[in-house]
C-alpha positions as protocol buffer text, in pm:
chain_id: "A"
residue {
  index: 1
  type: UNK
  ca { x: 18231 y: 1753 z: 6332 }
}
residue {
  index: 2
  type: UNK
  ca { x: 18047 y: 2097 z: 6422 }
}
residue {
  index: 3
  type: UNK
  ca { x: 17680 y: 2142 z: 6338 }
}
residue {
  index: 4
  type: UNK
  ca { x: 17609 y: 2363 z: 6047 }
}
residue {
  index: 5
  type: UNK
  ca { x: 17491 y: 2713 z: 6168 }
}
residue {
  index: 6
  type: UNK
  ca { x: 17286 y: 2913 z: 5905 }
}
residue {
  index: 7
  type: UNK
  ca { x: 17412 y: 3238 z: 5770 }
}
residue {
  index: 8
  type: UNK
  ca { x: 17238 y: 3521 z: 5994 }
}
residue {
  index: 9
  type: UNK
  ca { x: 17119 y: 3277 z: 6274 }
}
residue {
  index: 10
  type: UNK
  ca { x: 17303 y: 3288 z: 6588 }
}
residue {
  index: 11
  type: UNK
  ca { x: 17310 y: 2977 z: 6819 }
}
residue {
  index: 12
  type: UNK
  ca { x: 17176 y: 3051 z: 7157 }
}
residue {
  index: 13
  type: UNK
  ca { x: 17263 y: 2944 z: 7499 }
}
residue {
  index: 14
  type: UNK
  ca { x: 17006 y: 2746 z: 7698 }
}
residue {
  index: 15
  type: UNK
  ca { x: 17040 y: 3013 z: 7989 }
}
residue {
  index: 16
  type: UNK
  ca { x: 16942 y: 3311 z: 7643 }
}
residue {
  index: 17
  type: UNK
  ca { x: 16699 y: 3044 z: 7492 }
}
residue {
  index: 18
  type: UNK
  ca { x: 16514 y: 3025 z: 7835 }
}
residue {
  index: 19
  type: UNK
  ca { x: 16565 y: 3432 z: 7846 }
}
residue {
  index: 20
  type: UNK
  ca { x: 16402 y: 3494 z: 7510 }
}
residue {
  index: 21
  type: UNK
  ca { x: 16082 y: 3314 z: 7596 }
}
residue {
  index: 22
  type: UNK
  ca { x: 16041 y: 3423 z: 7958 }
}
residue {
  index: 23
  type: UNK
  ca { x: 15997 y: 3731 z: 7740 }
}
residue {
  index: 24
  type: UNK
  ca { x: 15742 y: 3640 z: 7451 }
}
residue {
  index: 25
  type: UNK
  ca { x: 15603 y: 3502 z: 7757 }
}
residue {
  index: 26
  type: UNK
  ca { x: 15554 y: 3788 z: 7946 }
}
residue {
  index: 27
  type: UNK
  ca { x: 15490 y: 4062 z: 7646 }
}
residue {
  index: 28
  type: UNK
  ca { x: 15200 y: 3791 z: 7515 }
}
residue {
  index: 29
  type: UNK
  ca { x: 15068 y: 3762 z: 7851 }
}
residue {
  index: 30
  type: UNK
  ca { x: 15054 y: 4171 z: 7908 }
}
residue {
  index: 31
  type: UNK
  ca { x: 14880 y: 4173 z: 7531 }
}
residue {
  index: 32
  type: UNK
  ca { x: 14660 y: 3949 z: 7684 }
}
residue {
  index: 33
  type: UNK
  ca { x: 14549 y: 4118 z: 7995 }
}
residue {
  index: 34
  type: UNK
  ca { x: 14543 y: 4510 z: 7781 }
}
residue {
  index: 35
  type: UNK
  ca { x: 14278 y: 4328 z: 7516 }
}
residue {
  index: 36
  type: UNK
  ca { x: 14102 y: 4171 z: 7850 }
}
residue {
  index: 37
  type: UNK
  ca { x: 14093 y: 4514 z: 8008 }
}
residue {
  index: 38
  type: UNK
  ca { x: 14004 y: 4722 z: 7713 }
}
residue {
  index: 39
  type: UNK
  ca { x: 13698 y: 4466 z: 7663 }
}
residue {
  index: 40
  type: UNK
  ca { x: 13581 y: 4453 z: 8013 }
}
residue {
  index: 41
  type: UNK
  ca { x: 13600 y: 4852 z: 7956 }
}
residue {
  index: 42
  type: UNK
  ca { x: 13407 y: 4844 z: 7684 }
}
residue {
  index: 43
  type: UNK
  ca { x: 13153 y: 4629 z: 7813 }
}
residue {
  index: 44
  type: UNK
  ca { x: 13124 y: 4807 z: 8125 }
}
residue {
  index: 45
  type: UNK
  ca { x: 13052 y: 5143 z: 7937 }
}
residue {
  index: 46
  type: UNK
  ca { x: 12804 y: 4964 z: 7707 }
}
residue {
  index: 47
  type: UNK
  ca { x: 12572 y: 4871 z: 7976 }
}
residue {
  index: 48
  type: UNK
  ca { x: 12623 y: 5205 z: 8138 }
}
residue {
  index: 49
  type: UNK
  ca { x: 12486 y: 5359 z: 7791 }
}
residue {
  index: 50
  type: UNK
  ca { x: 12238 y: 5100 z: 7786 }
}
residue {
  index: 51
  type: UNK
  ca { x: 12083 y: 5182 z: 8112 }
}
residue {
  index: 52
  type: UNK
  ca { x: 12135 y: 5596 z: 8084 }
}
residue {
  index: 53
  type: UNK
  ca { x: 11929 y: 5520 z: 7693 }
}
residue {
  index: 54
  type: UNK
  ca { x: 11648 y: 5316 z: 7933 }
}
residue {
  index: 55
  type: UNK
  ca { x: 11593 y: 5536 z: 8201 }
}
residue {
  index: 56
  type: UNK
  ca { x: 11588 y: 5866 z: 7994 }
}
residue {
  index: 57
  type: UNK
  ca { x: 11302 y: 5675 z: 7774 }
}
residue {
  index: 58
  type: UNK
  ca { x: 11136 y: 5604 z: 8084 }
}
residue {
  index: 59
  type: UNK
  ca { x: 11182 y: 5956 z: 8235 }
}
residue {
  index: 60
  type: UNK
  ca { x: 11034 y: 6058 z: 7827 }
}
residue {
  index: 61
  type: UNK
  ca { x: 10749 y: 5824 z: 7859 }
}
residue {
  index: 62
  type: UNK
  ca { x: 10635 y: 5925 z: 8218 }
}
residue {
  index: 63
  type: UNK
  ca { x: 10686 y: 6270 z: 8170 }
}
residue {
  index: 64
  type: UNK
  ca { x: 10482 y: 6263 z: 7897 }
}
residue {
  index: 65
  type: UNK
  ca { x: 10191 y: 6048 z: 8064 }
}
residue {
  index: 66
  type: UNK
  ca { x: 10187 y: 6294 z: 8312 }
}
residue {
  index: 67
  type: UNK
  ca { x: 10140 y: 6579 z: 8052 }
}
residue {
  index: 68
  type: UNK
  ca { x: 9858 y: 6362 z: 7846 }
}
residue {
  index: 69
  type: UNK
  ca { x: 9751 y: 6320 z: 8206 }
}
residue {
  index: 70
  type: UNK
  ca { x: 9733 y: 6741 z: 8288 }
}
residue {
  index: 71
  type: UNK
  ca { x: 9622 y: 6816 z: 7982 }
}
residue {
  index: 72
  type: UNK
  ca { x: 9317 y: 6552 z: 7989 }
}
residue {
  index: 73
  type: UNK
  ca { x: 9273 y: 6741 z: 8337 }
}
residue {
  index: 74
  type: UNK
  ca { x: 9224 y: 7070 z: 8239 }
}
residue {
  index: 75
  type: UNK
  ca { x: 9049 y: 7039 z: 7932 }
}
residue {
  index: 76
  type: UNK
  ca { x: 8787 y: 6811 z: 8171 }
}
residue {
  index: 77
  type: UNK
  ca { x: 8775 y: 7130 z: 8398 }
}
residue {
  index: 78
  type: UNK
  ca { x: 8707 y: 7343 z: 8103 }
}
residue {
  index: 79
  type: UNK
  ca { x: 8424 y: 7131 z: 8032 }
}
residue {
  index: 80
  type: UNK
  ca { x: 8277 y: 7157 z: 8401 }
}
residue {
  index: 81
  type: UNK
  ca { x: 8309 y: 7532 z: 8429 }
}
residue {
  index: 82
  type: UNK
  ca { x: 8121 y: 7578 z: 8049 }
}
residue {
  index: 83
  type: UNK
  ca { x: 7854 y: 7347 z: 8214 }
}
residue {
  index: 84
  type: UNK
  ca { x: 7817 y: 7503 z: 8517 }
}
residue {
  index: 85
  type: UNK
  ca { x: 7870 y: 7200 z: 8753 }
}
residue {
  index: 86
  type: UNK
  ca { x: 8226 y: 7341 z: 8898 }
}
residue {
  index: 87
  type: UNK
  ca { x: 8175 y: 7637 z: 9166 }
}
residue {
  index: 88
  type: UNK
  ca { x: 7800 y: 7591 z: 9198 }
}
């Protein structure tokens, strides 16, 4: 008595059975690894962003303490030369 094959299925071999899933294998395994790399990627280039976004608002900050800073400076100066105590 032979076993009853479905209409449109095909029997496979051990040898093709073995075959086909060596491949699902391998294509789920290199689906695997892209994702893996494209996150790693993606992470990598987030922290890069968030460290160029920290150290320009640093750079921002101090360059405008040192501004506040000259500005402070010079209007103090102004102050000594209307009063007479700079160059006396």
């Amino acid at each position: 008595m032979s076993a009853y094959v479905h209409p449109g299925s095909e029997r496979l071999t051990t040898s093709d059975w073995h075959t086909s899933n060596y491949a699902l294998s391998t294509d789920a395994e290199r689906g695997y690894k892209a994702s893996h790399d494209i996150r790693q990627e993606a992470r990598y280039l987030r922290n890069e962003t968030d460290n160029k976004t920290n150290w320009d608002q640093v750079r921002r900050i101090r360059a405008d303490d040192v501004r506040r800073r000259a500005d402070i400076a010079i209007t103090l100066l102004r102050c000594m030369f209307v009063s007479g105590r700079v160059g006396a």
